[in-house]
N, C-alpha and C positions, 0 to 999 in steps of 0.2 A: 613079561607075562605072555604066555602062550595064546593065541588065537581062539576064544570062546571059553576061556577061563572065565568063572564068573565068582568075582570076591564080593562079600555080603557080611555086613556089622550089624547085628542087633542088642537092642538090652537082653540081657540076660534073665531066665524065668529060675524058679524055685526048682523045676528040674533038670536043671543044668549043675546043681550045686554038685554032684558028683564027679561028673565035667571038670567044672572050675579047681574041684581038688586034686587031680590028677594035674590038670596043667599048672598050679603051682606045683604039686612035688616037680615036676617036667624043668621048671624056670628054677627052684631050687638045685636039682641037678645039675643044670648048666652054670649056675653060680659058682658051683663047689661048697654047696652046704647042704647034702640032702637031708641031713640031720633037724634042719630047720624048720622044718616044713611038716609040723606036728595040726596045723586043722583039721579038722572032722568035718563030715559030712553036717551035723547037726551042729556043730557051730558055725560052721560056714550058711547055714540057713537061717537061725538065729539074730547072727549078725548084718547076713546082707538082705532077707526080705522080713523079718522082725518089724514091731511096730514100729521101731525107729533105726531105722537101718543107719548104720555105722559109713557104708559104701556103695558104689554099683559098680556093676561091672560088664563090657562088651564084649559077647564073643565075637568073634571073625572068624569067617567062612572061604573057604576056598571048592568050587563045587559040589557046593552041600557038604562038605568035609571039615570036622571041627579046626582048624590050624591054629588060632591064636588065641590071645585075651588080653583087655587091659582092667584094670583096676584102678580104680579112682574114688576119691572124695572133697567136701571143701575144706579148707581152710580159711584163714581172715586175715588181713592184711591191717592192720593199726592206722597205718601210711597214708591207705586209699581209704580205708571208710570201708573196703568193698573182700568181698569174700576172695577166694584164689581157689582154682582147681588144683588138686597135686595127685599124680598117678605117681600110686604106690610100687604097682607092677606092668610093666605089658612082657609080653612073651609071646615070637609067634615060633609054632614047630619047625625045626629045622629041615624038614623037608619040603614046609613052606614058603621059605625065605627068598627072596628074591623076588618073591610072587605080585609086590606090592602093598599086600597084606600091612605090614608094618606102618605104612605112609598112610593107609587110607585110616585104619586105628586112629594114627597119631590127628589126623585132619578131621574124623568125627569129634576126638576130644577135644581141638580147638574151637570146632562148631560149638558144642555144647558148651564153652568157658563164653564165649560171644555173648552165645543166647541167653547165658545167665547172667551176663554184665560182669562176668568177672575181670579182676585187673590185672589178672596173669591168671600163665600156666607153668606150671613147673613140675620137677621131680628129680631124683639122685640117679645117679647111675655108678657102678663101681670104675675104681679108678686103673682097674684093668682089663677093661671091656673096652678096649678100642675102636672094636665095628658096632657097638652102638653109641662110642664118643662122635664118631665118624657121620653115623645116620644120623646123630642129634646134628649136628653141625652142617651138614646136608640140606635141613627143613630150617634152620633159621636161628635154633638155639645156640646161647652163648653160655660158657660155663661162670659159674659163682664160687671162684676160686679164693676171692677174701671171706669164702665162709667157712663154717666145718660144723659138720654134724655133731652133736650130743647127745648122749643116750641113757636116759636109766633104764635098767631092765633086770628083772629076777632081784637075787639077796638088799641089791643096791637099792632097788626100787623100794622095796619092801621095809628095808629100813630107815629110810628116809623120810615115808610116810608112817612110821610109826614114832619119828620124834615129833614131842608134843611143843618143842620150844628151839630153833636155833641161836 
C-alpha cells in the first residue's frame, strides 16, 4: 500500500444498492459466469435493507474510491448452540488489489463474527481460484475438503417442493 492511501470499510446504506449490483455483475465476471448475476436494484434493496433483511453487506474503500465488497450473513451451527458467519461474496476491483483492501474486509468480518459470539467463520471459494486459496491460507483459513456442496436450484428445487410425500 502506497504512502497515504487511506482504505475504509463501512456498512452499507440503501444507496449503495446500485453499487453493490454492479460489483456483483464485476465478481461474477471474474468468476466466469456473467450470466449469473441476474439481481435488480429493487431486489437487492428488498432483500438487504427490507424489514428483515436476508444479509449485509461492507463496502471498502480505497481513497474515497468504491474498490470492494463483502457480503455476508448468519447461519447456525447445531454443534455449538451458536450462530456462524458465512460470506457469501467478497470481491475487491482488480485495480485495487494488493492495496490490502482484501485483509482489512476479511479482518472487519472476523471482528464482527467475535462480537457476535459467533463459533466460526467461514465461506466457499471456487476450486480454481488459487490466489484467493492462497489469500485464504495467508490469514489462517483451512480448507473443508471432507465436505461438498449441495445444491437445489431452479426445475430441481421446484419440484421437490411440490412433492406432497417422499
Amino acid at each position: 500500500m502506497a504512502n497515504g492511501t487511506v482504505l475504509s470499510i463501512r456498512p452499507a446504506v440503501p444507496d449503495d444498492v446500485p453499487l453493490i449490483r454492479t460489483l456483483i455483475a464485476e465478481l461474477a465476471d471474474y468468476e466466469r459466469m456473467p450470466e449469473a448475476a441476474v439481481a435488480t436494484d429493487d431486489g437487492l434493496r428488498a432483500q438487504l435493507f427490507g424489514p428483515q433483511p436476508a444479509a449485509e453487506v461492507l463496502i471498502g474503500e480505497v481513497d474515497d474510491a468504491a474498490a470492494g465488497f463483502a457480503l455476508f450473513f448468519h447461519n447456525f451451527s447445531t454443534f455449538t448452540g451458536k450462530r456462524g458467519l458465512y460470506l457469501e461474496d467478497i470481491f475487491v476491483r482488480p485495480a485495487f488489489r494488493g492495496s490490502g483492501l482484501g485483509k482489512q474486509l476479511m479482518a472487519a468480518l472476523a471482528r464482527i463474527a467475535v462480537q457476535r459470539d459467533c463459533a466460526r467463520f467461514e465461506w466457499s471459494v471456487l476450486d480454481w481460484n488459487t490466489p484467493a486459496i492462497a489469500f485464504y491460507r495467508a490469514l489462517g483459513a483451512r480448507g473443508m475438503d471432507e465436505w461438498t456442496v449441495q445444491r437445489l436450484e431452479g426445475d430441481a428445487l421446484r419440484s421437490l417442493a411440490a412433492r406432497e410425500e417422499l
